[in-house]
VEXDREN-2710 file (C-alpha; in Angstrom, 1 decimal):
% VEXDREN-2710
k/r/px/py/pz
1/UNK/-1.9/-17.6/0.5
2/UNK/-0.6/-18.5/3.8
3/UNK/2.8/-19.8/2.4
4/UNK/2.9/-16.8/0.4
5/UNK/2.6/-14.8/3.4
6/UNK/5.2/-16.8/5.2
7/UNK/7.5/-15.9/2.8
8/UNK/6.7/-12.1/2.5
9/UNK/7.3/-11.9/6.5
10/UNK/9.8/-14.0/6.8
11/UNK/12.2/-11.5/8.3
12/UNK/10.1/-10.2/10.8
13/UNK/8.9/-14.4/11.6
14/UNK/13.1/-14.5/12.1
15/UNK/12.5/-11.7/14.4
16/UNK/9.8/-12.9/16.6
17/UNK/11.9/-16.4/16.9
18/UNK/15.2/-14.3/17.9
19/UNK/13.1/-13.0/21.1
20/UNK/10.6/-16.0/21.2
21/UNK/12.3/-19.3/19.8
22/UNK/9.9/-22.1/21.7
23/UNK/6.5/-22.1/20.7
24/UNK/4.0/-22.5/23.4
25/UNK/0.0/-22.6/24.2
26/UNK/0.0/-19.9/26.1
27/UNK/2.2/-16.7/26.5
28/UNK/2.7/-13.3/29.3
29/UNK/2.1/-9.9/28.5
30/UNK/5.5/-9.3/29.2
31/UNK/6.7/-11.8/26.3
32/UNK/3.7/-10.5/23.7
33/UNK/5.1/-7.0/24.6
34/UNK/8.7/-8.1/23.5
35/UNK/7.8/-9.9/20.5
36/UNK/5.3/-6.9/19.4
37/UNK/8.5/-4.4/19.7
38/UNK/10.7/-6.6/17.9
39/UNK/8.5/-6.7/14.7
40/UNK/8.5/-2.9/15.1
41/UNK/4.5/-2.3/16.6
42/UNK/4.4/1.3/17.9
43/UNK/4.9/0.9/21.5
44/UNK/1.9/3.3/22.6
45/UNK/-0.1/0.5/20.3
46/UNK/1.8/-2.5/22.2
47/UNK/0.8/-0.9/25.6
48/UNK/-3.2/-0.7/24.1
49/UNK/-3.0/-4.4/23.5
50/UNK/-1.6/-5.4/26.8
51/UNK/-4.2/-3.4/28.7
52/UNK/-6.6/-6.1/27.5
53/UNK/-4.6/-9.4/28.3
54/UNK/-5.2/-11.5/31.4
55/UNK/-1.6/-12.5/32.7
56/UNK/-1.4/-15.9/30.6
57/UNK/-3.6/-16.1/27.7
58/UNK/-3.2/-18.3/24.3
59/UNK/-4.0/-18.0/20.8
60/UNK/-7.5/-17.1/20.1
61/UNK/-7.0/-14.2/23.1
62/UNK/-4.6/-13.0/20.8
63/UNK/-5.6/-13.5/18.1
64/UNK/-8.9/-11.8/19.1
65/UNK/-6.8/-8.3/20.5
66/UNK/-4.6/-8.2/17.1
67/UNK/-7.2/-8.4/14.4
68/UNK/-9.3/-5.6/16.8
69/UNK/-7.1/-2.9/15.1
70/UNK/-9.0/-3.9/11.4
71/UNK/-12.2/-3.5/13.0
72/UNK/-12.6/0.1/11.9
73/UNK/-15.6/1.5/9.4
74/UNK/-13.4/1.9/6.1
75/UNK/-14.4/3.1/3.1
76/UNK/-13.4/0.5/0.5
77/UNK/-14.0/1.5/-2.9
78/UNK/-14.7/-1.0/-5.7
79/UNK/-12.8/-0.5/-8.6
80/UNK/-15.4/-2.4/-11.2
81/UNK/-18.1/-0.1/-10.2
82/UNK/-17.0/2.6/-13.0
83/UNK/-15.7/3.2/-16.6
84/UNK/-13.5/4.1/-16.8
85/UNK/-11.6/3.9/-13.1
86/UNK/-9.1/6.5/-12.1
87/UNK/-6.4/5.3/-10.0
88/UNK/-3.7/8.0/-8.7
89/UNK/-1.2/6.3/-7.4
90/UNK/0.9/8.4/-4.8
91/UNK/4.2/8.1/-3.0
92/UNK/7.8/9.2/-2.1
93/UNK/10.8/8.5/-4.7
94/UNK/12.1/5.0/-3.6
95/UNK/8.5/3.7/-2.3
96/UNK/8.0/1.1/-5.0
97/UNK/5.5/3.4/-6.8
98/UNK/6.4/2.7/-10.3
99/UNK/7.0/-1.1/-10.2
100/UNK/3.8/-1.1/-8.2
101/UNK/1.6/0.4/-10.8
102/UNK/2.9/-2.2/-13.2
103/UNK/1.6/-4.7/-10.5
104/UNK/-2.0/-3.0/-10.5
105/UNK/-1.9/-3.2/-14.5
106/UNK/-1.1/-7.0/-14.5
107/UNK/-3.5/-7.8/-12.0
108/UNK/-6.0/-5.9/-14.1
109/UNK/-5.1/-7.7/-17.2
110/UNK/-5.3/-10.9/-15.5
111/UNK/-8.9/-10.4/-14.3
112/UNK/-9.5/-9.3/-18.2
113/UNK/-9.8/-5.7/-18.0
114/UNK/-8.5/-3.1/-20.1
115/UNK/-5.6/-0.4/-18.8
116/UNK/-4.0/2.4/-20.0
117/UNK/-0.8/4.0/-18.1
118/UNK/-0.3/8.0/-17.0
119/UNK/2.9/8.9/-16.7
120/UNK/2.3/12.1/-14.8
121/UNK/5.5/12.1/-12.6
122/UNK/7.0/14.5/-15.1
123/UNK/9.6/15.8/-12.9
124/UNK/12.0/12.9/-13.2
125/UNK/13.1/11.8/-17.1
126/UNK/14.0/8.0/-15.3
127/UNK/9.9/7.7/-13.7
128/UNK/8.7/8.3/-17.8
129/UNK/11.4/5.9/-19.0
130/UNK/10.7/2.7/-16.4
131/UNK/6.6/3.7/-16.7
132/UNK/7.5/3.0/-20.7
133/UNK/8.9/0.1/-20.5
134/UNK/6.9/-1.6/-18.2
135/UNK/3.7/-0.3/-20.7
136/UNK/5.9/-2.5/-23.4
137/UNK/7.1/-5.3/-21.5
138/UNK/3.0/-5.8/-20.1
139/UNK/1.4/-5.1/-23.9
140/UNK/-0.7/-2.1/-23.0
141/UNK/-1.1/1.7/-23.8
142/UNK/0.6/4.3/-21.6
143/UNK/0.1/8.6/-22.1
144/UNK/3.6/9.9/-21.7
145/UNK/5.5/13.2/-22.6
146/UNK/8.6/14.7/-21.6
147/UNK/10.5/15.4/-18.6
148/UNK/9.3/18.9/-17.3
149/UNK/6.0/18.8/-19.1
150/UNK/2.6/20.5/-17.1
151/UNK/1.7/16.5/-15.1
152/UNK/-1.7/17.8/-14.9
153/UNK/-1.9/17.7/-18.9
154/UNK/-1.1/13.9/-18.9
155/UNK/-3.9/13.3/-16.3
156/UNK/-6.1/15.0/-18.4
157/UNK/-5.0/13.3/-21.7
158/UNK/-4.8/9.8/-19.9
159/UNK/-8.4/9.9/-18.8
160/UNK/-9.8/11.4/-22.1
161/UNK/-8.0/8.8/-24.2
162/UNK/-9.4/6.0/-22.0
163/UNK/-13.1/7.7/-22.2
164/UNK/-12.2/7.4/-26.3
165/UNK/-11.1/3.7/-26.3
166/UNK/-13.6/2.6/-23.8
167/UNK/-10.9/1.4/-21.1
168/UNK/-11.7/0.0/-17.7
169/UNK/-9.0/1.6/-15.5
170/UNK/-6.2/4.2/-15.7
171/UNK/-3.1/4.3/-13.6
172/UNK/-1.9/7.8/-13.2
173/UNK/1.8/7.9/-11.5
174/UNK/2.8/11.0/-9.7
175/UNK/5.9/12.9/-8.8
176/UNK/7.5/11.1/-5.9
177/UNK/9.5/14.2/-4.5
178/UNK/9.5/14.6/-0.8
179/UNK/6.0/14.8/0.7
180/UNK/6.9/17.9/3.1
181/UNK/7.5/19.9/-0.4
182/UNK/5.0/22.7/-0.9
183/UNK/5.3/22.8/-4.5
184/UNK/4.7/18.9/-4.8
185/UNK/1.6/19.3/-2.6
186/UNK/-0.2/21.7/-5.1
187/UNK/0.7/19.8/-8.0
188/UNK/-1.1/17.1/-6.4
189/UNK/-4.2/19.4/-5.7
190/UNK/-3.6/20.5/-9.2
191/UNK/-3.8/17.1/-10.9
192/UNK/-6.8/16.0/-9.0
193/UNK/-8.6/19.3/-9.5
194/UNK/-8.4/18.2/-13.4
195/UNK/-9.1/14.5/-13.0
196/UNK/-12.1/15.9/-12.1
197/UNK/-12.7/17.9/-14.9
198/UNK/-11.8/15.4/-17.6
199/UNK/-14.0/12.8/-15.4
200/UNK/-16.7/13.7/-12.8
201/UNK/-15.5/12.2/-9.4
202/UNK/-12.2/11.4/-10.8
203/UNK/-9.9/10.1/-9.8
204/UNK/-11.7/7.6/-8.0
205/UNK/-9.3/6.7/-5.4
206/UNK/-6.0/8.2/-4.4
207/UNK/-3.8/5.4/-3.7
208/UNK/-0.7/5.6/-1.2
209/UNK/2.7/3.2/-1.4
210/UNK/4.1/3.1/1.6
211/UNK/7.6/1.5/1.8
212/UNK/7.6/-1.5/4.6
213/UNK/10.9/-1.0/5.2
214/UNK/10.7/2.0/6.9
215/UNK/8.2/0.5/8.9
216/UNK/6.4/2.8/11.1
217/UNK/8.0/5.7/10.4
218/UNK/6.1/5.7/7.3
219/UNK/3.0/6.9/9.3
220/UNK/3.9/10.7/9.0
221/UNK/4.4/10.2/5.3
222/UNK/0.8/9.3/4.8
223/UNK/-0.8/11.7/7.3
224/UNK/0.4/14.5/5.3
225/UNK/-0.9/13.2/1.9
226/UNK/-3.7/12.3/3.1
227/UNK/-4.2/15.9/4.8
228/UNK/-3.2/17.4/1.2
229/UNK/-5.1/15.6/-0.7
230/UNK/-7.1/12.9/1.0
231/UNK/-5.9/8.5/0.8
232/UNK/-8.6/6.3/0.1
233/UNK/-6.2/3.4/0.3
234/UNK/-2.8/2.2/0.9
235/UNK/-0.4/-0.5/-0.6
236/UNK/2.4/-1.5/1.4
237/UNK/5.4/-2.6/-0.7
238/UNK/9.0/-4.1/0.2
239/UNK/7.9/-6.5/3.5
240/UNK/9.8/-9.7/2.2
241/UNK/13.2/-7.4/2.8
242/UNK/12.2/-6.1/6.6
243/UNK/11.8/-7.7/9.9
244/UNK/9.3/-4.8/10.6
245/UNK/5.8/-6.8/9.6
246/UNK/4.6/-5.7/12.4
247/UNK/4.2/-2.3/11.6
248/UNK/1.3/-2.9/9.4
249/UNK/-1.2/-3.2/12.7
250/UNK/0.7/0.2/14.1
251/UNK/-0.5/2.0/9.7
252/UNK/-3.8/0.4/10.3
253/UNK/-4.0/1.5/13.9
254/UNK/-3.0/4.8/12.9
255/UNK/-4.4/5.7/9.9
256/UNK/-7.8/4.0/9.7
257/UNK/-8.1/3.5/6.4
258/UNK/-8.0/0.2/4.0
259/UNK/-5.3/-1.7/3.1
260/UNK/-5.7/-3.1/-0.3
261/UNK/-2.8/-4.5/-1.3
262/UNK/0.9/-6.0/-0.1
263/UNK/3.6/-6.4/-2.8
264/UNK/5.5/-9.9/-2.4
265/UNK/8.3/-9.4/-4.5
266/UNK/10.2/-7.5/-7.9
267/UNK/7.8/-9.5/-10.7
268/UNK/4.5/-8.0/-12.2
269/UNK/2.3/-10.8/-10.6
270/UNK/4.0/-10.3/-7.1
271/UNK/1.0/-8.5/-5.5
272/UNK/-1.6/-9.9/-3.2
273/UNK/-4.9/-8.5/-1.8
274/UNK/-4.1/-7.5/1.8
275/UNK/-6.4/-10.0/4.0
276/UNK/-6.3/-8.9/7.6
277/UNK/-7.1/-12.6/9.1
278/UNK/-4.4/-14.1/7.0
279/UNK/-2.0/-11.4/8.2
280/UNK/-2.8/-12.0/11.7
281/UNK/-2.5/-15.8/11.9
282/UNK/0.9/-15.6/9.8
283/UNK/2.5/-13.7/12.9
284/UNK/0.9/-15.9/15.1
285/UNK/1.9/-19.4/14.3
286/UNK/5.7/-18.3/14.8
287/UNK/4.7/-17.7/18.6
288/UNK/1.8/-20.2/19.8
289/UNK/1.3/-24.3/19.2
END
């Protein structure tokens, strides 16, 4: 895992060496703040952490302040609870949403459940033509029409097919138009309105992408899905191509809600389950002894 990680942040471990390139035991405030900044931590969040440093402190101080921002109550939902399991995934064009869900369906198969695909983001012909091939490339079912088609029909087809074939989980994807779009918002409303009515409670959890490159800009993206239609959990994509790692502590700062996943590459197994410990000491061991 850890060399995994390593190589996910490896960018933003560059970064931290640019402004920090001797290791020590112990550290200022004034060099955390600069290395904080550098990996792109909100600055407000930067000035939090420094309010609780002594002037010198070492590792386990800092340790201790950084995984602090995990320490909220999140409601993690487990997806082997139910049968079938609604996933919507969620997410601006360009986020990774797509290659994503073909992440979520390999990781499924690999743990030996049953999928089946939704490919509800009917508003672009090329979103229904890469959903397909993926469904081919990983062997497994996918619910698809044409470009323009009512997106809430597919949800509702997806999760009645899977009810009839007795699938573990479904993987809806969703129009990825720009998230201040009115129209996009109440198809949203729309789809989950009949989720529900194909499945009681469906879908189970509303999943955002969030696009590591944009670091943490991509905060305002997810406050105003979440306000439309309420995140249960996010996946960040795209962190082995930024040097702005750190902006995962500024998402979990901000949005208190669970990280699940981190995508560590282009390939179907290039996915790992988001471990807030492992996170931590990865940025750590490119500052302290």
């Amino acid at each position: 895992m850890f060399n995994i990680l390593k190589k996910v942040f490896g960018r933003t471990n560059k970064a931290i060496q640019e402004v920090a390139p001797i290791k020590k035991k112990k550290i200022t405030p004034e060099e955390f703040e600069d290395i904080l900044l550098e990996a792109d931590v909100n600055y407000e969040l930067v000035e939090k952490f420094l309010e609780e440093l002594p002037s010198s402190f070492d590792r386990a101080t800092a340790y201790n302040v950084l995984i602090s921002v995990f320490q909220y109550k999140a409601n993690w939902k487990d997806d082997k609870s139910t049968k079938p399991f609604v996933d919507m995934i969620i997410g601006v064009n360009g986020a990774g949403k797509t290659t994503t869900i073909a992440k979520l369906a390999r990781l499924h198969q690999k743990e030996g459940r049953t999928v089946v695909l939704g490919a509800a983001d009917t508003f672009r012909a090329a979103a229904i033509e890469q959903l397909s091939r993926w469904a081919i490339k990983l062997e497994i079912p996918i619910v698809a029409t044409r470009q323009g088609h009512d997106p809430s029909a597919v949800v509702y087809d997806t999760i009645s097919s899977a009810i009839a074939k007795n699938i573990d989980h479904v993987l809806i994807d969703t129009a990825g138009r720009l998230h201040t779009q009115t129209n996009l918002g109440e198809e949203l409303k729309k789809m989950v309105r009949i989720a529900d009515k194909a499945l009681p409670n469906a879908p189970h959890r509303k999943m955002l992408i969030l696009d590591g490159t944009q670091g943490s800009s991509s905060i305002n993206q997810a406050k105003i899905f979440n306000e439309l239609i309420g995140i249960d959990g996010i996946i960040i994509t795209k962190l082995d191509g930024t040097a702005k790692g750190g902006s995962v502590l500024s998402i979990a700062d901000e949005l208190q809600m669970p990280i699940y996943y981190i995508g560590t590459g282009e390939q179907p197994d290039d996915l790992i389950q988001f471990k807030a410990n492992d996170y931590v000491n990865t940025i750590l061991d490119e500052i302290f002894i």
